[in-house]
N, C-alpha and C positions, 0 to 999 in steps of 0.2 A: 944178773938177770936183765934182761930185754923187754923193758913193755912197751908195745903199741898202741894208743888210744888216739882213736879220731872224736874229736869236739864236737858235742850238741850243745844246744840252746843258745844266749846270747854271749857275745864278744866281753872277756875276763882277760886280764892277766895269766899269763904264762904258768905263774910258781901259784896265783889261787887257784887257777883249774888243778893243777896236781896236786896240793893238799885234798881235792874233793877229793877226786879220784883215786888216787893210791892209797888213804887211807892210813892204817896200823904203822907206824915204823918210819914214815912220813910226815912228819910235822915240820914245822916253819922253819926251823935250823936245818932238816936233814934236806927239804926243797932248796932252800936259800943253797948250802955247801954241792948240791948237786949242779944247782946251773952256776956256780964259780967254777966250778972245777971241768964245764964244759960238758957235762955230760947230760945236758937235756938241747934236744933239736926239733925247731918246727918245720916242716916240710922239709928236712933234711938240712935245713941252716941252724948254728947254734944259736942258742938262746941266749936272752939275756932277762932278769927277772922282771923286769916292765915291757919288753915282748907280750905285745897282744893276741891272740888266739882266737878265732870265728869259727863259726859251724862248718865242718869238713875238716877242718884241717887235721895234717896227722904232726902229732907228737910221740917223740920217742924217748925214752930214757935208759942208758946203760949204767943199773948201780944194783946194791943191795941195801935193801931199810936196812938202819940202827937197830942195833940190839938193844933188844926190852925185855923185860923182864915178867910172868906172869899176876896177871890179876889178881888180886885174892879177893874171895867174894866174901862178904860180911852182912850176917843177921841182922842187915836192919828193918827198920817201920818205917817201909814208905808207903803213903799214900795211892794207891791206883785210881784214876779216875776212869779208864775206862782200859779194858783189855780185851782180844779176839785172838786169833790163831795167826796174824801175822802182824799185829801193835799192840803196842802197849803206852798210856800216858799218866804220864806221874806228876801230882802236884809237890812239886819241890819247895821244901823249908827254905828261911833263909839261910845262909851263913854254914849249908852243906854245899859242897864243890859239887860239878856236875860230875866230872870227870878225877880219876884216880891219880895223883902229885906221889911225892916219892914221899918213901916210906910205910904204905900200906896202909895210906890214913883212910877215914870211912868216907864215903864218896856215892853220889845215886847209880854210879857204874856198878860197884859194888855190890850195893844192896840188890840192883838188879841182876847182877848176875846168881846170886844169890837164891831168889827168888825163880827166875829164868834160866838154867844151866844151859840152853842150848843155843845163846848169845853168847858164848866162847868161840863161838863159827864162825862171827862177825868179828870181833876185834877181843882176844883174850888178855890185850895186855894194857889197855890203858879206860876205855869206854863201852865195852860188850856191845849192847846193839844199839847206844844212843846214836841219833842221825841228828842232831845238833845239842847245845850249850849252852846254860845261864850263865852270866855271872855268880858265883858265890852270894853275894849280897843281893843280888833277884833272885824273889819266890816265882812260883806257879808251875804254867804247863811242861813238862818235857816228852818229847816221845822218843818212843822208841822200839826200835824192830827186832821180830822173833827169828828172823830165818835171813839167810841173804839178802835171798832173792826180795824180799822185802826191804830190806834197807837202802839195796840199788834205785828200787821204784820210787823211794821217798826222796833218796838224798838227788833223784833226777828232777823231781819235784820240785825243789826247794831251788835249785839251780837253776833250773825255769821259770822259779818266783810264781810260781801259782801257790804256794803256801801264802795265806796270811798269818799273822800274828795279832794280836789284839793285845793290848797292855792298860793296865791302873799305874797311874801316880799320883805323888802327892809333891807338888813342887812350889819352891818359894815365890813369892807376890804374888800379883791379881793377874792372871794372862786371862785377856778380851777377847774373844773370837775364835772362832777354828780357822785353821789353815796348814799348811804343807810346808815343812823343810827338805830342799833338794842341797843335800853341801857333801860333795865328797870326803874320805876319813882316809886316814896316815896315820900312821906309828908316830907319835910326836921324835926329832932325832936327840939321839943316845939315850932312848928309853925303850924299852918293852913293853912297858905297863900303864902306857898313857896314848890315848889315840885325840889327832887335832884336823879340824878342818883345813882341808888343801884343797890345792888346783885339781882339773880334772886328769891332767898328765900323771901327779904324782897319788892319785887317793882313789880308793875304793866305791863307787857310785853307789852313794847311801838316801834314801827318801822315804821321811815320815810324816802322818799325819796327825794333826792333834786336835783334840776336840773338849773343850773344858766343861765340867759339870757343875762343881759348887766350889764358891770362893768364902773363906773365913780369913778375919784376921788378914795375914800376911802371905796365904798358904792358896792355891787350888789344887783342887785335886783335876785330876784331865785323863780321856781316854788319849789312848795312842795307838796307832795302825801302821805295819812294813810289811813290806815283803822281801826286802835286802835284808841285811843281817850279819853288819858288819861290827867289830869288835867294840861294843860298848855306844853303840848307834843311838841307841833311845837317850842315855847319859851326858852324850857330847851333843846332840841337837839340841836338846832342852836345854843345855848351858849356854851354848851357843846364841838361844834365843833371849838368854838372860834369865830364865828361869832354872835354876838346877834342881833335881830332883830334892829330896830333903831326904838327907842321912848322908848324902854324895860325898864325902868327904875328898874323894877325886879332882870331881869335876865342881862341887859348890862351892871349893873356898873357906878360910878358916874363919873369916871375918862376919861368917855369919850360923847365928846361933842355931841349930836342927832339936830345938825343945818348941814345945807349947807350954808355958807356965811353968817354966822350969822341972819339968818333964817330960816322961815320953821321950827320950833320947837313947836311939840305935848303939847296944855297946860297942866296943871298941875291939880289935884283934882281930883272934879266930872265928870267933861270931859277930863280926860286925854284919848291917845289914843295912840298906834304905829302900825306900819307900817306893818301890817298882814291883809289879808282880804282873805274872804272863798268865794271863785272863782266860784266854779262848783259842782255839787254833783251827782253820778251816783250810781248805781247798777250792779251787776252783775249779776242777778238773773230775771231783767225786774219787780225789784219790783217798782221801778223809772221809771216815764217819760224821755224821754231820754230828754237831752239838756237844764236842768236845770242850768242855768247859770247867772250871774250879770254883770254887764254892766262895764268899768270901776269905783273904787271909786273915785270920785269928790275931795275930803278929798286929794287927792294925786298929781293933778295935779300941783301946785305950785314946789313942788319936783324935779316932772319930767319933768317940764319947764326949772329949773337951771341947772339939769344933762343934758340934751337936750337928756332924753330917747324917743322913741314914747309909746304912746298911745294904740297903738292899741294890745288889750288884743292875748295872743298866741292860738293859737288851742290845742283843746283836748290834754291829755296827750296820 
């Protein structure tokens, strides 16, 4: 197969614009083996996976996605928070994947396909119609598209960073003040499953904002605000800043304890979980309903019962 795609919106990396764009069958290994093996070219010169890409440009790639295998869709109880004829948003538990891992474990693709049979149009074999991803161990918003042509418009969206994001956490010490992290993010090397602050050459252009609400003890909790959305962004900034989320087992550290009074501690494994949840989700463009939002996490009240925080979720940013 031969695809041609010319570039909109802001200047990416070569191998993230074609994970946006191609989709199913295309993930990080099958992008990565295609521009070694030569087979991805921008304006007709080969690529190389830190090749940069700007609005116009044409890229081309001669390959076939990896074979995958079909979805299986599973009865679960997911939460809808709001749904229409071409979205749909889901508040996500912790400690369910977004996305379907091998094996046929339960997954919110699943359950949404489930629920949505006609998100098999979109992507049958690994995600149906999500147009992005939590971690596992983050709760809250997910969306996700009914039809295509929906999901092109969004994941155009989101690529153009006119989606925001709004987030709750609950992270260790007292942080003073609101303000901005701008720190580019990397695959830490010979790992998958750890991202580190890098140079602007080598790392994905990540920036968040953070705004603290109430401090106990050794804990604040803090809103958080992107529109980038890079792997594990909110996790590795706040570390970053020295505060790491509480339950972060990743990115916090073992040296420090994620109890209040010897409680309240995130289990371990399959359902591990910390203290991040995706709040609210807008547009700036009215490609969003407005007021998409989740309720507080359930998961969290015990927490905020010992701190004696309230409840009651903050208004818009």
């Amino acid at each position: 197969m031969l695809a041609r795609l010319t570039v909109a919106g802001e200047s990416r990396r070569v191998d993230r614009f074609l994970r946006d764009e191609l989709g199913a069958g295309f993930g990080r290994r099958a992008v990565a083996a295609l521009i070694a093996a030569g087979a991805v070219r921008v304006n007709g010169r080969v690529a190389a996976k830190s090749t940069l890409v700007a609005a116009g440009d044409e890229v081309t790639v001669d390959a076939r996605p990896e074979a995958s295998t079909t979805l299986q869709s599973l009865p679960l109880s997911l939460a809808i928070v709001h749904c229409d004829e071409q979205l749909v948003a889901v508040d996500k538990p912790p400690g369910l994947p977004s996305t379907a891992g091998r094996g046929g474990a339960a997954s919110v693709a699943a359950g949404l396909l489930h629920r949505f049979p006609e998100m098999a149009a979109i992507d049958s074999t690994r995600a149906a119609g999500l147009v992005h991803r939590l971690d596992t161990g983050t709760s809250g918003l997910l969306l996700a598209a009914r039809t295509p042509l929906a999901y092109r418009r969004l994941r155009n969206a989101f690529s153009a960073k006119t989606i925001v994001k709004e987030y709750l956490a609950v992270v260790h010490s007292r942080l003073v003040g609101e303000g901005a992290v701008s720190a580019p993010l990397a695959r830490r090397p010979h790992s998958s499953k750890r991202m580190v602050v890098a140079d602007d050459a080598r790392g994905w252009h990540a920036a968040t904002e953070y705004r603290p609400l109430a401090t106990a003890r050794d804990f604040t909790l803090v809103r958080l605000r992107m529109r980038t959305g890079v792997t594990h962004q909110l996790r590795v900034h706040m570390a970053h800043l020295g505060h790491p989320v509480v339950g972060d087992r990743r990115y916090g550290g073992t040296s420090r304890a994620d109890v209040v009074g010897g409680a309240v501690t995130p289990q371990t494994g399959d359902a591990a979980w910390h203290y991040l949840h995706a709040l609210r989700i807008g547009a700036d463009d009215g490609e969003l309903p407005p007021g998409i939002a989740t309720v507080f996490p359930a998961h969290w009240q015990a927490l905020f019962a010992r701190l004696a925080w309230p409840t009651a979720l903050p208004q818009p940013w």
